[in-house]
C-alpha positions in Angstrom: 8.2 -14.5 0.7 11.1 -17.4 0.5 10.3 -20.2 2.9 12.2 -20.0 5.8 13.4 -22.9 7.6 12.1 -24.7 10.4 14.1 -22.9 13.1 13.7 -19.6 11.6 9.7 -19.9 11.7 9.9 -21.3 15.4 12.1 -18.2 15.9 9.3 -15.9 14.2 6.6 -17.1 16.4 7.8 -16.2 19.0 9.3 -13.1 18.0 5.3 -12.4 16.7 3.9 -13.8 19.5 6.1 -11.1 22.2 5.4 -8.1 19.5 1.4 -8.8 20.1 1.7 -9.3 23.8 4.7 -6.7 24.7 6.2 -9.2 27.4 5.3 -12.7 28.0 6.7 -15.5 30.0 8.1 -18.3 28.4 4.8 -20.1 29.7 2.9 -17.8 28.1 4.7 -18.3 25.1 3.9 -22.5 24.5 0.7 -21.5 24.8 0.8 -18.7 22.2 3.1 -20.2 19.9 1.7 -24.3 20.2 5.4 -25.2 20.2 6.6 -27.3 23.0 8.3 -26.2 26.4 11.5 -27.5 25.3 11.4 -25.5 21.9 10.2 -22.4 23.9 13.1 -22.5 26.1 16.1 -23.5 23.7 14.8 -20.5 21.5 14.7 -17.8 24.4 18.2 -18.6 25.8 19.5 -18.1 22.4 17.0 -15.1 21.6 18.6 -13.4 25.2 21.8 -14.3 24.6 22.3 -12.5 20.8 20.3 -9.9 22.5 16.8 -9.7 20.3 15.3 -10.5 23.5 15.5 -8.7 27.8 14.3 -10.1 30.8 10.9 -7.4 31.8 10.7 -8.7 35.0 8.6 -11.2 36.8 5.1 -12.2 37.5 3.6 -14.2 40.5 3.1 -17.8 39.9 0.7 -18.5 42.5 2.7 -21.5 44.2 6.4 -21.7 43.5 8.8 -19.0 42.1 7.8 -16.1 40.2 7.6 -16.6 36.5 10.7 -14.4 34.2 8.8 -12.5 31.5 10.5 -11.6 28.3 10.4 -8.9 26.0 11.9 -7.9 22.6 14.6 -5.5 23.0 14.5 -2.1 21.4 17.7 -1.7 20.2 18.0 -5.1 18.3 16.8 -4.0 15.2 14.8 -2.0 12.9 12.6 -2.4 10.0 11.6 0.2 7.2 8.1 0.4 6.3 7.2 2.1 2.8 4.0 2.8 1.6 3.7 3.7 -2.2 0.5 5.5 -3.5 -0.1 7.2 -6.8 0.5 10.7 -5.5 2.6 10.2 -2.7 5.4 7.8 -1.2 6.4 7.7 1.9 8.7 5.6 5.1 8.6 4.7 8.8 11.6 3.3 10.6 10.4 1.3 14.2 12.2 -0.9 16.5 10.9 -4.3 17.3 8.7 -3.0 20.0 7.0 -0.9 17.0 8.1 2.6 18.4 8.5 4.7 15.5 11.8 5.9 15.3 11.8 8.1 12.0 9.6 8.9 9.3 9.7 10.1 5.6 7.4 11.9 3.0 7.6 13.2 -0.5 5.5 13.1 -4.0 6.1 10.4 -6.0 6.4 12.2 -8.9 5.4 10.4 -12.2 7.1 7.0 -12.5 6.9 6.3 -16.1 8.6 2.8 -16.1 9.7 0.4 -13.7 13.0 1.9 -13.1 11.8 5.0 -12.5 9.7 3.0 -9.6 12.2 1.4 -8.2 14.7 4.3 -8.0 12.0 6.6 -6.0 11.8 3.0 -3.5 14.7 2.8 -2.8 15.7 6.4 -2.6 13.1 6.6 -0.1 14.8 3.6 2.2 17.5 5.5 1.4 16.2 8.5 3.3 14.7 6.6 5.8 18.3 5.2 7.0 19.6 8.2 7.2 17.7 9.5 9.5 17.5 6.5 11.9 19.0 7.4 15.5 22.1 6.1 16.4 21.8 3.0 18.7 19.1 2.2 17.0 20.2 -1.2 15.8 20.8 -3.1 12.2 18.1 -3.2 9.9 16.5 -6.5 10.0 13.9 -6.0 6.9 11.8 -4.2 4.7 8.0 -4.3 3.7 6.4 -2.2 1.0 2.7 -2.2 0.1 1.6 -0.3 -3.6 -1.8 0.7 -4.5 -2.5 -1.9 -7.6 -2.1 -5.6 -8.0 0.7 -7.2 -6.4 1.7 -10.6 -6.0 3.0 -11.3 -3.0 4.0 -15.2 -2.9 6.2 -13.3 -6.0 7.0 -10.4 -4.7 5.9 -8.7 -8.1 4.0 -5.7 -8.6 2.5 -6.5 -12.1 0.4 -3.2 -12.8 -1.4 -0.1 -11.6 -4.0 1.5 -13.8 -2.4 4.8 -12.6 1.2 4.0 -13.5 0.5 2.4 -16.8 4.2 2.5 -17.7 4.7 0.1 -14.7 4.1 -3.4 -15.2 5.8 -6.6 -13.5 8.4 -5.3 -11.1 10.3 -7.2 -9.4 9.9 -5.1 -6.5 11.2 -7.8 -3.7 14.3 -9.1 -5.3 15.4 -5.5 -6.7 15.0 -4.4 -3.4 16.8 -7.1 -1.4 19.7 -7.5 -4.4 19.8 -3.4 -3.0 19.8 -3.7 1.0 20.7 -7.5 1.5 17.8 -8.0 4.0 14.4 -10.0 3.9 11.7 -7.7 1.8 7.7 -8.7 2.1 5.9 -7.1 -0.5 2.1 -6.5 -0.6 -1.1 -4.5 -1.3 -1.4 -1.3 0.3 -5.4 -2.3 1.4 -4.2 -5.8 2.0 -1.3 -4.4 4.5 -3.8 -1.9 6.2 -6.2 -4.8 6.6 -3.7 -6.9 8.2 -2.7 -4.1 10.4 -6.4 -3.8 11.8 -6.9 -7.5 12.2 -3.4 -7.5 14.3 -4.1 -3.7 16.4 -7.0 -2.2 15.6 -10.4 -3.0 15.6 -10.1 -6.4 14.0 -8.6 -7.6 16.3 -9.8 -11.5 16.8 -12.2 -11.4 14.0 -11.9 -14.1 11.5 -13.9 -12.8 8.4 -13.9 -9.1 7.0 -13.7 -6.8 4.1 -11.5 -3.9 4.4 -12.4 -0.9 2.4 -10.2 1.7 1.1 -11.3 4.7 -1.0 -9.2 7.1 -1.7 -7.1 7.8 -5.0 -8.6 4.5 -5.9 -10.7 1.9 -4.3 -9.5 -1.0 -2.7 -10.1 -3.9 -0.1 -8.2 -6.4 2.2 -10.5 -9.4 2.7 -9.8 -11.7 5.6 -11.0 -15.0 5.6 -11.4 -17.5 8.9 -8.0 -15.0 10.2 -6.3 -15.1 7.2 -5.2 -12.5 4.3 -7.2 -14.5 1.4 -5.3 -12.6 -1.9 -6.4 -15.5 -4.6 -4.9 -16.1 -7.6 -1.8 -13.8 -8.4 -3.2 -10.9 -5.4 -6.0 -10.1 -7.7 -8.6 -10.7 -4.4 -9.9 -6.9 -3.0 -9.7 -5.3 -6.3 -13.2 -4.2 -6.4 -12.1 -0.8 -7.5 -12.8 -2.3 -11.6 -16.6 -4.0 -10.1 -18.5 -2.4 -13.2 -21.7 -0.7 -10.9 -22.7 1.6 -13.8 -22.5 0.2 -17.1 -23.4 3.6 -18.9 -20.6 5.3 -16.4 -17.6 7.6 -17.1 -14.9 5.3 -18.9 -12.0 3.9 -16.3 -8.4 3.4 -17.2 -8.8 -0.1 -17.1 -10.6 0.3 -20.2 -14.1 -0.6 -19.2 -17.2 2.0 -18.5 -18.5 2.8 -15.2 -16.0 1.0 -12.4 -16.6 1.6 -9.1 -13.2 3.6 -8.2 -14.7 5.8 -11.3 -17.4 6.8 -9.3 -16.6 6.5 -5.8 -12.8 7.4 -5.6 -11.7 11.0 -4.2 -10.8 12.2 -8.1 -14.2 11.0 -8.9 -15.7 13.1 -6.1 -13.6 15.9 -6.8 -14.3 16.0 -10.7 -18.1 16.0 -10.3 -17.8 18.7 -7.6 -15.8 20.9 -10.8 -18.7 19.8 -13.0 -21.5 21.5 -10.6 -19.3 23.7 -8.5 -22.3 25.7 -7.2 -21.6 26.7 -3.4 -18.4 25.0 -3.7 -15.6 27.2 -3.6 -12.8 24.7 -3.4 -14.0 21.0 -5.3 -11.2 19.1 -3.1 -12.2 16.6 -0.7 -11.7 18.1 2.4 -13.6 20.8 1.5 -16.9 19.3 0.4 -16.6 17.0 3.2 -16.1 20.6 5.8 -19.6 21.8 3.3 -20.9 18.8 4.2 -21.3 18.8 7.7 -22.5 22.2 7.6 -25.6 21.0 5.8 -24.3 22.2 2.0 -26.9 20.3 0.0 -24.7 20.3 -3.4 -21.7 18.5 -0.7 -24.3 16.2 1.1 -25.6 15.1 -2.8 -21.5 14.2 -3.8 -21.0 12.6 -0.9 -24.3 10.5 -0.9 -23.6 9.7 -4.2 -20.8 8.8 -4.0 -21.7 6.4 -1.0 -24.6 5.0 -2.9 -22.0 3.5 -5.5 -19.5 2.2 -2.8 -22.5 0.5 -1.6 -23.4 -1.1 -4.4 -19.6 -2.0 -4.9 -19.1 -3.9 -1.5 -22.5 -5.6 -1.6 -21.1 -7.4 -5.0 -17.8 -8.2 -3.5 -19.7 -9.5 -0.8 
C-alpha cells in the first residue's frame, strides 16, 4: 500500500482500534492506540462530526461523570472484499462494523492472460455494487487476496502455477485507476491468516503458521504479531517444498511438491487411480467414506496427511 500520511494513520488507528472493540471510550482509545489524549480527542470530534463515527452511549467512571463511548457508524461506508481462487471468484460488501451487507459468487472461468484477470475482478466489484443496499454508504476501499504469489508492498500479482498465462499484474493500480478508492492487495492464505490472528482463534498470539490446502497448498506465517511475507510475498509458499523427490511432476516444473501430493486434485486423482469402494473420487465424498470407516478413504486421507506433515515440519 501507498504510505499514508501522518494524520491519516492516526485516523486508522483508531478507526482499527473501534472495529476490534465495537465501542470504546475515547479513554479507552489512548490506551489502544498509544497516541496521546489530545490526538485522541481532536480525531473523534472530527471522526463524529463527518459522521464515520456515533456516540453508543456511556459507561460508569467510578468517580466523576460517566465516560461517552464511541462507535463506527454503519452507514459511513463500505468496503468490497474479493477473494480469487483458481476455480472460483467471489465478493462480500460490509459496513464498518463488518456486517455483511451483500455477497457474490461465480466460476472464474479460465483467465488466459492478465486482462482476462482483471476484467473477471472487476466485473465482480462490479456485481458486488450493485447489489449494495441503499443507505448503505460510499465505498471507502477494496481488498483482494489471489491464490499464488503476490506482492503486496507492490500490489502485483506476479504468477500462479494454475493461471500460467497470468504473470505480473498490476492488480492494485488497475483496480484503483477503475474505482478511484484505496485497494490492498494480498495472498489469499496470508489474508485468511490475518483474519484469524484479528477474530478467530489467533487472536493475541504472536507466532504461527497458517495452513491452507485446498486447490493448492498455502500458508500465512505470523511472526512476533506480524504478517512476515519476505522478499517479494514469496514467505508461505510451501505448496513447491519438494517432500517426494521421485513424486508426480508439479507445474512449477519440479517432481514431487507438496501441493502435488497433498492438495484436494491430488487427493481426488489418486482416489480415480484406485477407485475401489469409491463411487464418487471428490473430496467430500472420501472424506463422508472416511468417517464411516472406508479403509481405501481412511488410506487417501492419511496419506495425504502424512505429506502435509512432512511439508509444515520443513517450513517450520
Amino acid at each position: 500500500m501507498p504510505l499514508l500520511d501522518h494524520p491519516t494513520r492516526q485516523r486508522a488507528r483508531i478507526l482499527r482500534a473501534l472495529q476490534r472493540a465495537g465501542s470504546a471510550s475515547q479513554r479507552d482509545l489512548v490506551r489502544a492506540t498509544h497516541l496521546s489524549a489530545s490526538s485522541v480527542s481532536v480525531l473523534c470530534r472530527q471522526l463524529l462530526a463527518d459522521g464515520t463515527l456515533e456516540v453508543a452511549g456511556t459507561e460508569a467512571n467510578g468517580v466523576g461523570r460517566p465516560l461517552t463511548c464511541l462507535h463506527l457508524a454503519a452507514g459511513a461506508g463500505t468496503a468490497i472484499g474479493v477473494c480469487v481462487s483458481e476455480e472460483e471468484i467471489t465478493a462480500v460488501t460490509i459496513d464498518l462494523q463488518g456486517t455483511v451487507i451483500a455477497g457474490w459468487s461465480g466460476p472464474l472461468g479460465e483467465c488466459r492472460d492478465n486482462d482476462a484477470l482483471i476484467t473477471a475482478v472487476t466485473g465482480t466489484v462490479e456485481s458486488a455494487l450493485f447489489s449494495e443496499a441503499d443507505g448503505a454508504g460510499p465505498l471507502l476501499g477494496i481488498g483482494i487476496v489471489l491464490s499464488g504469489v503476490v506482492d503486496y508492498a507492490e500490489g502485483m500479482y506476479r504468477f500462479c502455477g494454475r493461471m500460467p498465462g497470468v504473470r505480473d499484474v498490476p492488480v492494485r493500480a488497475l483496480v484503483r485507476s477503475r474505482f478511484g478508492v484505496q485497494v490492498a492487495v494480498d495472498d489469499r492464505a496470508r489474508a485468511l491468516a490475518i483474519a484469524e490472528h484479528r477474530y478467530g482463534v489467533a487472536r493475541g498470539v504472536r507466532d504461527f503458521l497458517y495452513v491452507v490446502a485446498d486447490t493448492g497448498v498455502g500458508a500465512g506465517l505470523f511472526l512476533d504479531g506480524r504478517p512476515f511475507r519476505g522478499t517479494r510475498g514469496m514467505a508461505g509458499e510451501i505448496g513447491h517444498l519438494v517432500v517426494d523427490p521421485a513424486g508426480p511432476w508439479c507445474n512449477c516444473g519440479k517432481r514431487g511438491c507438496l501441493e502435488t501430493l497433498a492438495a484436494r486434485p491430488a487427493i481426488e486423482h489418486a482416489a480415480q487411480q484406485v477407485r475401489g469402494s469409491l463411487l464418487t473420487p471428490s473430496l467430500p465424498a472420501i472424506a463422508a467414506a472416511a468417517q464411516t470407516g472406508d479403509q481405501l478413504a481412511v488410506s487417501l486421507l492419511t496419506t495425504a496427511g502424512v505429506h502435509l506433515g512432512q511439508g509444515i515440519a520443513a517450513a517450520l
